[in-house]
C-alpha positions as CSV (number, residue, x, y, z in Angstrom):
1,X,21.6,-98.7,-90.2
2,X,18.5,-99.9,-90.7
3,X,19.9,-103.5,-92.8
4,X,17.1,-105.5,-91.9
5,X,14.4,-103.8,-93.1
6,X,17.1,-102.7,-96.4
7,X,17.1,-106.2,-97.1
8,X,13.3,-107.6,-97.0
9,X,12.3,-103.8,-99.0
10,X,15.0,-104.6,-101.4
11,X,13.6,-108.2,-102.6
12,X,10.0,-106.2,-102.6
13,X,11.1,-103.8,-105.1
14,X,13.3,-106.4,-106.8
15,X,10.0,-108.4,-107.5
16,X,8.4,-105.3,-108.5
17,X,10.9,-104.3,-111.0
18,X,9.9,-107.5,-112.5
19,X,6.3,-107.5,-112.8
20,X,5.1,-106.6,-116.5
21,X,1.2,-105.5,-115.0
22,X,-0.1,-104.9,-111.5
23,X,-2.6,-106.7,-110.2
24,X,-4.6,-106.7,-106.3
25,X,-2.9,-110.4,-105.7
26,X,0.8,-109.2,-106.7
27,X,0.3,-105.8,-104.5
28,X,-1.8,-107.6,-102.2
29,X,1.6,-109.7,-101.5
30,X,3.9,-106.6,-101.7
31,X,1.7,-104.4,-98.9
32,X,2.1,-108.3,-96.9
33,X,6.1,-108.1,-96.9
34,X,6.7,-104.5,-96.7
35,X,4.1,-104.3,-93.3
36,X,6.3,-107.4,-92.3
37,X,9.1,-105.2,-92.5
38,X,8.1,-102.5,-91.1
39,X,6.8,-104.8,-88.0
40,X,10.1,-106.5,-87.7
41,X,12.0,-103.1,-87.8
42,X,9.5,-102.3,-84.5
43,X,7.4,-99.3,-86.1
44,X,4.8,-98.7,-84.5
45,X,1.7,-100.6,-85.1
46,X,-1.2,-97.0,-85.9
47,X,2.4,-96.0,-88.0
48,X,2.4,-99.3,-90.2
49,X,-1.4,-99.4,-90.7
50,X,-1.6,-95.9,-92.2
51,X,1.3,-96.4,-94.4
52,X,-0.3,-99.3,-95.7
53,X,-3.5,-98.1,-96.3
54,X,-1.6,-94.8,-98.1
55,X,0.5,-97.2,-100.2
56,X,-2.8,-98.8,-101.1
57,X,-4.7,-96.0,-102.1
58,X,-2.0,-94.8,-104.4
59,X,-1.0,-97.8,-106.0
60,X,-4.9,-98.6,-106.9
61,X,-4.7,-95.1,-108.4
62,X,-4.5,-94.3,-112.7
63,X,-0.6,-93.2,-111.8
64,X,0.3,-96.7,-111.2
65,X,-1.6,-98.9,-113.4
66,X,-1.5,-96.7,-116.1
67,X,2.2,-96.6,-116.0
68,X,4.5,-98.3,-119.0
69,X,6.8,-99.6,-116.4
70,X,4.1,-100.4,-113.4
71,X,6.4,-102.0,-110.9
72,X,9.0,-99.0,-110.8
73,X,6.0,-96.3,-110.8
74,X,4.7,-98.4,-107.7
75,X,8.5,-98.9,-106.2
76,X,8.3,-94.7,-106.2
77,X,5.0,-94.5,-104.5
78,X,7.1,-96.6,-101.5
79,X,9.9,-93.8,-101.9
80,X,7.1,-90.7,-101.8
81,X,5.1,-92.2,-98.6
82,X,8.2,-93.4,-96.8
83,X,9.6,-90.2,-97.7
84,X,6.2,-88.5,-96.0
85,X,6.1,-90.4,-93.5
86,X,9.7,-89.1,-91.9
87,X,8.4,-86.0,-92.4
88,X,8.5,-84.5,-96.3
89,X,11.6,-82.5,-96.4
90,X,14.7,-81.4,-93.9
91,X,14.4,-78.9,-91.2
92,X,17.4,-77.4,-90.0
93,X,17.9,-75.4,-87.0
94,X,16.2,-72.3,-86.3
95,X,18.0,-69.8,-84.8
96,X,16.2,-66.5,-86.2
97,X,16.5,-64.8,-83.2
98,X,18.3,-62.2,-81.2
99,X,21.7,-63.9,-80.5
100,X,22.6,-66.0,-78.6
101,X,20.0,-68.3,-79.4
102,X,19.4,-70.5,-76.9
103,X,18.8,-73.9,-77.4
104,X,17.5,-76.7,-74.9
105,X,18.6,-80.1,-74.5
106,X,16.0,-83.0,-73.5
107,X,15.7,-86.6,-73.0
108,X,16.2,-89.7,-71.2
109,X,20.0,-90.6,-69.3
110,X,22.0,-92.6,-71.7
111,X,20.6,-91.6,-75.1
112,X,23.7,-89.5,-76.1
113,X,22.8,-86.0,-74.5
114,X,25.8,-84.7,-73.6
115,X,27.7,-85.9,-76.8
116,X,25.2,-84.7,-78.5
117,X,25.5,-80.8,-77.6
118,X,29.0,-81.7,-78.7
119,X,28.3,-82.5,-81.8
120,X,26.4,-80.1,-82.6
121,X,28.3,-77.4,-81.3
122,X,31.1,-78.4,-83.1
123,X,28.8,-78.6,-86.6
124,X,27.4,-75.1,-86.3
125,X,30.7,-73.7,-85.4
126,X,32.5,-75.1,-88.2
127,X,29.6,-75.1,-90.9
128,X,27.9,-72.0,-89.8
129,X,30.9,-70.1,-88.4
130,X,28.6,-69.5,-84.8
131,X,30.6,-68.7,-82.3
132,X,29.0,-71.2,-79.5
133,X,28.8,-71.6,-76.0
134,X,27.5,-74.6,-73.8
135,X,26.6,-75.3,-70.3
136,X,25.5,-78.2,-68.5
137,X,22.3,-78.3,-66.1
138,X,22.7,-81.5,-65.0
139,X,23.7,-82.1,-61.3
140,X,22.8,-85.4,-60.2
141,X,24.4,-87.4,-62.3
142,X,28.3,-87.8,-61.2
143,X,30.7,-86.3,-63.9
144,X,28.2,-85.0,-65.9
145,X,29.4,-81.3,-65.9
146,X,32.8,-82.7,-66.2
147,X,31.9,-84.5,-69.4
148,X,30.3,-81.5,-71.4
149,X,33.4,-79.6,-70.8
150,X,35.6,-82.7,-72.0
151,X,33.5,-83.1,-75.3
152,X,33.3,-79.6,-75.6
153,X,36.9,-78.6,-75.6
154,X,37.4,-81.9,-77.9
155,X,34.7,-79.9,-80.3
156,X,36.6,-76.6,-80.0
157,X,33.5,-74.9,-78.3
158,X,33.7,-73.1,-75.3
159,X,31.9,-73.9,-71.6
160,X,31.0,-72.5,-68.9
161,X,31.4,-73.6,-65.7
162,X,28.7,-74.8,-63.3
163,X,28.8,-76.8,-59.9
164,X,26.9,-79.6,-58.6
165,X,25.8,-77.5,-55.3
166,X,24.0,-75.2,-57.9
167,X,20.5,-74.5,-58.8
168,X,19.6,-75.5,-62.1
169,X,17.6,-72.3,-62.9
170,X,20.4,-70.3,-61.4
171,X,23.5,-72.0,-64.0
172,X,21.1,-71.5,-66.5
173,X,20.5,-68.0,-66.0
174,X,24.3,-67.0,-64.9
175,X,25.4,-68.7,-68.2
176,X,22.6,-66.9,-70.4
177,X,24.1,-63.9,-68.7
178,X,27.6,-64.2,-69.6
179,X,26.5,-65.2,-73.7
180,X,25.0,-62.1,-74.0
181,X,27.9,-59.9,-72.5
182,X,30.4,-61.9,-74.9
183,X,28.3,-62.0,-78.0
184,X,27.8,-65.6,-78.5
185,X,25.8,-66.4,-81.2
186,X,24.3,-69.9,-79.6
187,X,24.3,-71.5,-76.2
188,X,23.3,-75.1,-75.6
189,X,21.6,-76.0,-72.3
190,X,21.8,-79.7,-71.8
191,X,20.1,-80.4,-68.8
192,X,19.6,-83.6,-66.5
193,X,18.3,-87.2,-67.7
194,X,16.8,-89.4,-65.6
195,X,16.8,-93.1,-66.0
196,X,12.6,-93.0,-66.4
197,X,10.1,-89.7,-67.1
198,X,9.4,-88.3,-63.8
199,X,7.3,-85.3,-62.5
200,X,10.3,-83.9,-60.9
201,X,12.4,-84.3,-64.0
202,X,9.7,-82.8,-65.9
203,X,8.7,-79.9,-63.4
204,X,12.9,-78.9,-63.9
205,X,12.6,-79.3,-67.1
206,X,9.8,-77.0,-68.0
207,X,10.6,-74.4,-65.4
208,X,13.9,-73.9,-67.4
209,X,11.7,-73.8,-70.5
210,X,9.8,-70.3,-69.0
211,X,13.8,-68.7,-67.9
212,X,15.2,-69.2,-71.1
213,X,12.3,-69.2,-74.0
214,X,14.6,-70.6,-76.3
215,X,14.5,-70.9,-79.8
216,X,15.0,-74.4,-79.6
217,X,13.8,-77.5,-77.8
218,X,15.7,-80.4,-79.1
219,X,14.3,-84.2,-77.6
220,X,17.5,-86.5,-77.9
221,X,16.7,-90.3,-78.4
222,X,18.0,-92.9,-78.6
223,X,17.2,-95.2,-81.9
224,X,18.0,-98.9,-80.0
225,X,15.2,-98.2,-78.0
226,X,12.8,-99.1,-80.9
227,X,9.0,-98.7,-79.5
228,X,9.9,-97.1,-76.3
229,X,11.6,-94.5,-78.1
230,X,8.5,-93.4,-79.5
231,X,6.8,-94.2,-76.1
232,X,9.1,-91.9,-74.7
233,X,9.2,-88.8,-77.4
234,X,5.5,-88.4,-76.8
235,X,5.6,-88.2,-73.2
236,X,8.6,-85.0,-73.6
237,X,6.0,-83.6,-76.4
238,X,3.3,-83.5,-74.3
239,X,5.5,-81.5,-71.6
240,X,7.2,-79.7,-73.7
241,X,6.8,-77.2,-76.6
242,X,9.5,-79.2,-78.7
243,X,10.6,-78.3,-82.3
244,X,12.3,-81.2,-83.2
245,X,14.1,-84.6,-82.4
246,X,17.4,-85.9,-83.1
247,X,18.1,-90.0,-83.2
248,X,21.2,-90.9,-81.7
249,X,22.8,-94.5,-82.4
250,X,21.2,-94.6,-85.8
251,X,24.2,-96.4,-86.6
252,X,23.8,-99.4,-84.2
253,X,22.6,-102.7,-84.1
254,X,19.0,-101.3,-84.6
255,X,16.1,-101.8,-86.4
256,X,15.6,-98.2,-87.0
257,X,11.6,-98.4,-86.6
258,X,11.9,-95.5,-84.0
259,X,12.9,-93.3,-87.2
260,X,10.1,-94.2,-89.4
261,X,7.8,-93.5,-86.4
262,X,9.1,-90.8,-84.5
263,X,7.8,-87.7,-86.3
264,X,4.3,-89.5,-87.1
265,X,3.5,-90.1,-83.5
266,X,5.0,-86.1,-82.2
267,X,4.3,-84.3,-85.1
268,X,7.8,-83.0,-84.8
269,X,10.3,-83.3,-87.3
270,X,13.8,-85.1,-87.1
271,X,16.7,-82.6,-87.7
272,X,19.4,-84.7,-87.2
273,X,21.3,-88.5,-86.9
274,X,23.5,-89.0,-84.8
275,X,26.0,-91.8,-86.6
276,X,28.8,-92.9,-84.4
277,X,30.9,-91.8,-81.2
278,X,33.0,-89.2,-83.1
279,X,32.4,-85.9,-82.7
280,X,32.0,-85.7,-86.9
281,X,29.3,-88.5,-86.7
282,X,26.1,-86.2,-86.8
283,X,24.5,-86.0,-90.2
284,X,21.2,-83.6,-91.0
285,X,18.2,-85.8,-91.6
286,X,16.8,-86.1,-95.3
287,X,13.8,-88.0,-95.3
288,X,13.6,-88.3,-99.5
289,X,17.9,-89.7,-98.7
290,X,16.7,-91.9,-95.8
291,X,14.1,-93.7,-98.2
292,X,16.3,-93.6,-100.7
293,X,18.3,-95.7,-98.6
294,X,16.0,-97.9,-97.0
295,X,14.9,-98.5,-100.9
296,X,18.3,-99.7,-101.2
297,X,19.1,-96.9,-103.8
298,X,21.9,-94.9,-101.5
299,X,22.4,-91.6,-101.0
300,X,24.6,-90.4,-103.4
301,X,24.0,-86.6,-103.0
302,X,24.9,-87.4,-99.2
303,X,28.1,-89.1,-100.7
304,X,29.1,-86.7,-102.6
305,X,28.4,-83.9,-99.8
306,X,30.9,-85.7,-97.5
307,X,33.3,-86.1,-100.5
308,X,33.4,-82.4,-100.7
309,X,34.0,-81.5,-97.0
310,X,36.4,-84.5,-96.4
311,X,38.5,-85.2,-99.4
312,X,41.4,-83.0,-100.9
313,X,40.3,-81.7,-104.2
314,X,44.1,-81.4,-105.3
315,X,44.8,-85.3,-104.6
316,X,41.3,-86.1,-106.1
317,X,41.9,-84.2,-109.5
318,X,45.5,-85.9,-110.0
319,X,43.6,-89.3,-109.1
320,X,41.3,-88.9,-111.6
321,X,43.9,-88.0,-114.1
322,X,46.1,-90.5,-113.7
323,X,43.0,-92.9,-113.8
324,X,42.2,-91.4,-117.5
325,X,45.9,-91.6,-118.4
326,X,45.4,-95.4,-118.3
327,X,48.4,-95.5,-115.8
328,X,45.9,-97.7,-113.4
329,X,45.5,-97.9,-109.7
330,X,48.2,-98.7,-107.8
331,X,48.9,-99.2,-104.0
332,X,50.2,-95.6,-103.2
333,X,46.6,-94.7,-104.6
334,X,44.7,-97.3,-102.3
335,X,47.0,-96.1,-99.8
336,X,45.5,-92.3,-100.2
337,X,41.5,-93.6,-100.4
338,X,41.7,-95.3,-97.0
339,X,43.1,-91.7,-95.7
340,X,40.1,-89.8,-97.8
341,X,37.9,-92.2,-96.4
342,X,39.1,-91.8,-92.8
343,X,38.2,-88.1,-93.1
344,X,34.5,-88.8,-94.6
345,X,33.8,-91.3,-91.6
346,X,34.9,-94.7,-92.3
347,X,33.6,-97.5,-94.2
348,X,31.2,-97.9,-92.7
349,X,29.7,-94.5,-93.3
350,X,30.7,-95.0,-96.7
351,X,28.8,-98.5,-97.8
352,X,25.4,-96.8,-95.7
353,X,25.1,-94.2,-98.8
354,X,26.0,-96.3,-101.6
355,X,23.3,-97.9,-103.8
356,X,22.8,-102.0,-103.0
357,X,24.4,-103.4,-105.9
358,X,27.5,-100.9,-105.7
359,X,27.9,-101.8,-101.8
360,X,27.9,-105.6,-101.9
361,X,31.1,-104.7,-104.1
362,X,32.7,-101.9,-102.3
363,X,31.9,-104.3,-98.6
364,X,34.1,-106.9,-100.4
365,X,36.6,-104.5,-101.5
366,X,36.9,-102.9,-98.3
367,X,35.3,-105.6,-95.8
368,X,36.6,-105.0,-92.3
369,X,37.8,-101.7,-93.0
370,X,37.3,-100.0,-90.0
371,X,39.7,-98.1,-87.8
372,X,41.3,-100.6,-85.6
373,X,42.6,-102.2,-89.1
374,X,43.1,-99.0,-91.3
375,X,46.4,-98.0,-89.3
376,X,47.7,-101.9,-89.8
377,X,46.9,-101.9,-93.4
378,X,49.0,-98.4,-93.8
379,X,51.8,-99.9,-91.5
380,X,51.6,-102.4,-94.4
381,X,52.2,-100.7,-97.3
382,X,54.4,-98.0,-95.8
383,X,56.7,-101.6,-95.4
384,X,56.9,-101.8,-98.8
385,X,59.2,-100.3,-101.4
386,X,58.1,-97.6,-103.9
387,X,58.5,-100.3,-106.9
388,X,56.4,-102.7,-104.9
389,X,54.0,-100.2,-104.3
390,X,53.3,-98.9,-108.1
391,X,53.5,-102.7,-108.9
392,X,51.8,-104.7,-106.8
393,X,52.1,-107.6,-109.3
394,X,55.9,-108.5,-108.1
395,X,55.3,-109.3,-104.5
396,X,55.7,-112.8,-104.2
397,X,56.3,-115.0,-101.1
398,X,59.4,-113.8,-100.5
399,X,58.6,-110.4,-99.9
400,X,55.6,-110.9,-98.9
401,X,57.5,-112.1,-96.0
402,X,60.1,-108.9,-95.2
403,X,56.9,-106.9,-95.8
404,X,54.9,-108.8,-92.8
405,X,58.1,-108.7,-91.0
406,X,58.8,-104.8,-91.2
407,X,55.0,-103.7,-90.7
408,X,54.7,-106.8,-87.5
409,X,52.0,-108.7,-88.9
410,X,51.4,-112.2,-90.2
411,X,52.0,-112.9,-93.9
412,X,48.3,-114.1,-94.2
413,X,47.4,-110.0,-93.2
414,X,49.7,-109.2,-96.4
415,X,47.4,-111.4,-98.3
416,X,44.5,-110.0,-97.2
417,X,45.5,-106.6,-97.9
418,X,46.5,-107.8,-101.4
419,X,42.7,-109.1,-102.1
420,X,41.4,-106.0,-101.0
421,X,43.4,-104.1,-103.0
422,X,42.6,-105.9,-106.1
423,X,38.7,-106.2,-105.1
424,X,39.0,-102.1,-105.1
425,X,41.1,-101.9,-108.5
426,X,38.2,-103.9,-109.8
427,X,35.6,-101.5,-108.7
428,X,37.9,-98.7,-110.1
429,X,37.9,-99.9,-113.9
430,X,34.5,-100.5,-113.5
431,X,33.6,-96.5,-112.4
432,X,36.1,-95.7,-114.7
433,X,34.6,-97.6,-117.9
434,X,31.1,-95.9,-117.3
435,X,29.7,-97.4,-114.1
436,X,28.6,-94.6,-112.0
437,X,27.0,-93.2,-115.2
438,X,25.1,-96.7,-116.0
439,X,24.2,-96.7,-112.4
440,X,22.6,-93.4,-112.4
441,X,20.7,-94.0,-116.1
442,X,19.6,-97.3,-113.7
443,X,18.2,-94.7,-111.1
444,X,16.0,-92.5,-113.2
445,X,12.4,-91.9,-112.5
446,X,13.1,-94.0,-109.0
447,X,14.3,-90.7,-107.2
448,X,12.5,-87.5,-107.5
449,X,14.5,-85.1,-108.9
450,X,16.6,-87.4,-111.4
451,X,15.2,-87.4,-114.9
C-alpha cells in the first residue's frame, strides 16, 4: 500500500532526522521531494499545492526552528498535515436511527460494490452484534443479485431476494418492508454501477435516495483508479447527499494518491479500506495510522488491534513464557505464528503496520509468505518429527531429504523454510532482549499521543 510514496517520504524524513538546524535551502529541498511524491503517487495537483504551502507555513513557524531537535519537530508537522489532510480523525458509521438503518451503496461497476456490502455486513454483525440484512438493486448487470447473495451467505448475513424483471424502487421498498417486520437492525442497498456516470444511472440513483432516506450514503471507489477516482467521487457528491467514502483495493499495485485526495476534493470523510478479497480484509480508516504509515513509522496500535481479535491469548501467554524461560523458539512455535498470522490477514497485512526498519527484517523473515505457500511450509514441518521440530539444529541432508520427500516438495523448499525460520528466531531474540521497547523510546514525540 502506498510503497512508493513510503519510500521517497522515508529518505525525506531520514535526511531530516539528520539535520542539526533548519534552514529555507534544506526545507526548500524537502517541500521539492515530498511534492515529488505526492505527484508521483497521482494526488491531485490543488491537493499537493495546499499541502505544501501548509507544510511551509508551519515549518517557517517558532514551533520548528525553535525546536532542540528541528528535523523531528518538522518530520511531525508532515505527520499533523498529512494527518489533516485525510481528514483529522476516524468517522465510523452512523446508524443513530430508528432501526433498521438503511444504508445506500454507490459507485462505479468494478470498484468492489457488492463485496463491499459483504464486508461490511459481516464487520457490523460480528463487531457490533447488528443483526443485518442486504439486498441488491442492481439488475442490468448479469449475476449481480446472484453475487450479493453468494458473498452474503459467505459473510453469515442474510438476503433478500430480488429479480431482474423488477423495479428498482419497488425491491427497494419490498425489502425495507420485510426489515422492519423482522427487526433488523441494518439493511444495505447496493444498487447498480455503470461502466461511466450517466444521467440515467444518476436519476436511479437519487430517486432511491428520496424512498429510503437512509442514514447512510456510502460512495465505493476504487484506489487504482488514482486521479479518476477523485474525478469520479466528485461527480457522486454533487448528486448525492453522501456521508462518506470507502477505498477499495488499497492494498493493490497503487499509488494510493486517491486516498490523500479523496476527502479534500468531497469534503467527505473516508470510513473505511478495503484491503484484500477476503471477506476480513476491510479495515476502519485512521488518518493519524495512515500517516503514520506513509511516514514509514507503522501502525502499531492497528497491530496490536488485529492481534487481539485474531490471536489466541492462551497460546500467546505460553509463548511468551516459554520465550522468558530461555527455552528459545523452536519450529512447533514458528509453526503456530504462521497460523496466528493467517487469522490477522497474512503477511502481507502484517509488514503494512510495522514500522520501516522492523519490516525490512520481518519481509526477510517471512518473504513470500503468503497463502499459496503457508499450507506447503505447514505440510513441511508437520513431515518432521517432534525432536526435529524443538531442534532444528539436527536436520542435516539426510533428513532434509525424507522431510522433502514426506511433505512432496524439493529439498531446496526445506532449505528455504529453514532460512526463514532462523531469519524469524533472529527477530525473536531481538523483541525479546528489549527491541519493541527501544523501538518505541525511538518513536516518541514523532506520533501524537506517545510521550
Amino acid at each position: 500500500m502506498l510503497d512508493n510514496l513510503t519510500q521517497r517520504l522515508g529518505r525525506v524524513v531520514k535526511n531530516l532526522r539528520g539535520q542539526a538546524r533548519l534552514t529555507d535551502d534544506n526545507i526548500s529541498d524537502m517541500l521539492r521531494e515530498v511534492r515529488m511524491a505526492l505527484l508521483e503517487a497521482d494526488v491531485a495537483l490543488p491537493v499537493v499545492k495546499d499541502f505544501i504551502a501548509r507544510v511551509k507555513e508551519k515549518a517557517l513557524g517558532q514551533e520548528v526552528i525553535g525546536s532542540l531537535s528541528p528535523g523531528q519537530a518538522l518530520v511531525g508537522v508532515v505527520h499533523r498535515e498529512l494527518t489533516e489532510l485525510m481528514g483529522g480523525a476516524s468517522v465510523g458509521l452512523n446508524l443513530a436511527t430508528q432501526p433498521p438503518a438503511v444504508i445506500l451503496m454507490s459507485g462505479l461497476q468494478g470498484a468492489g460494490k457488492t463485496t463491499t456490502t459483504a464486508k461490511l455486513g459481516k464487520w457490523l454483525k460480528e463487531r457490533q452484534k447488528k443483526k443485518v440484512l442486504t439486498v441488491s438493486c442492481d439488475v442490468y448487470r448479469p449475476a449481480a443479485i446472484e453475487q450479493l447473495k453468494a458473498v452474503s451467505a459467505q459473510a453469515g448475513i442474510d438476503f433478500f431476494p430480488s429479480s431482474g424483471g423488477q423495479k428498482p424502487s419497488d425491491i427497494a421498498a419490498a425489502a425495507l418492508d420485510y426489515a422492519k417486520r423482522h427487526y433488523y437492525d441494518v439493511i444495505f442497498v447496493d444498487t447498480a454501477g455503470r461502466l461511466a456516470i450517466d444521467e440515467a444511472m444518476m436519476a436511479e440513483i437519487k430517486d432511491l435516495h428520496a424512498l429510503l432516506n437512509p442514514i447512510e450514503t456510502l460512495f465505493v471507489v476504487d484506489a487504482m483508479l488514482g486521479q479518476d477516482a477523485v474525478n469520479t467521487a466528485k461527480a457522486f457528491n454533487e448528486a448525492l447527499p453522501l456521508t462518506g467514502v470507502i477505498l477499495t483495493k488499497l492494498d493493490g499495485d497503487s499509488r494510493g494518491g486517491a486516498a490523500l485526495s479523496v476527502r479534500h476534493v468531497t469534503g467527505k470523510p473516508i470510513k473505511f479500506a478495503g484491503v484484500g478479497e477476503k471477506l476480513t480484509g476491510l479495515e476502519e480508516f485512521h488518518p493519524e495510522r495512515m500517516a503514520s504509515r506513509i511516514l514509514g513509522m507503522g501502525d502499531i496500535l492497528g497491530l496490536v488491534e488485529e492481534a487481539q481479535r485474531g490471536v489466541d491469548q492462551d497460546k500467546a501467554q505460553e509463548f511468551v513464557k516459554k520465550m522468558k524461560s530461555g527455552k528459545g523458539f523452536d519450529l512447533n512455535d514458528f509453526k503456530d505464528q504462521i497460523g496466528q498470522m493467517k487469522k490477522m490477514g497474512g503477511m502481507t497485512a502484517m509488514l503494512d503496520k510495522l514500522p520501516a526498519q522492523f519490516s525490512a527484517m520481518a519481509q526477510k523473515a517471512g518473504g513470500g509468505m503468503e497463502e499459496k505457500s503457508v499450507r506447503r511450509l505447514e505440510g513441511i514441518i508437520n513431515s518432521m518429527t517432534p525432536t526435529e521440530r524443538s531442534k532444528p539444529e539436527i536436520i542435516k541432508a539426510n533428513r532434509k531429504r525424507r522431510i522433502a520427500t514426506g511433505a512432496g516438495v524439493s529439498v531446496q523448499e526445506v532449505n528455504r523454510l529453514l532460512n526463514q525460520f532462523e531469519q524469524t528466531q533472529k527477530m525473536m531474540k531481538q523483541f525479546t532482549k528489549g527491541g519493541m521497547a527501544k523501538m518505541m523510546r525511538g518513536m516518541k514525540g514523532m506520533l501524537p499521543g506517545m510521550r
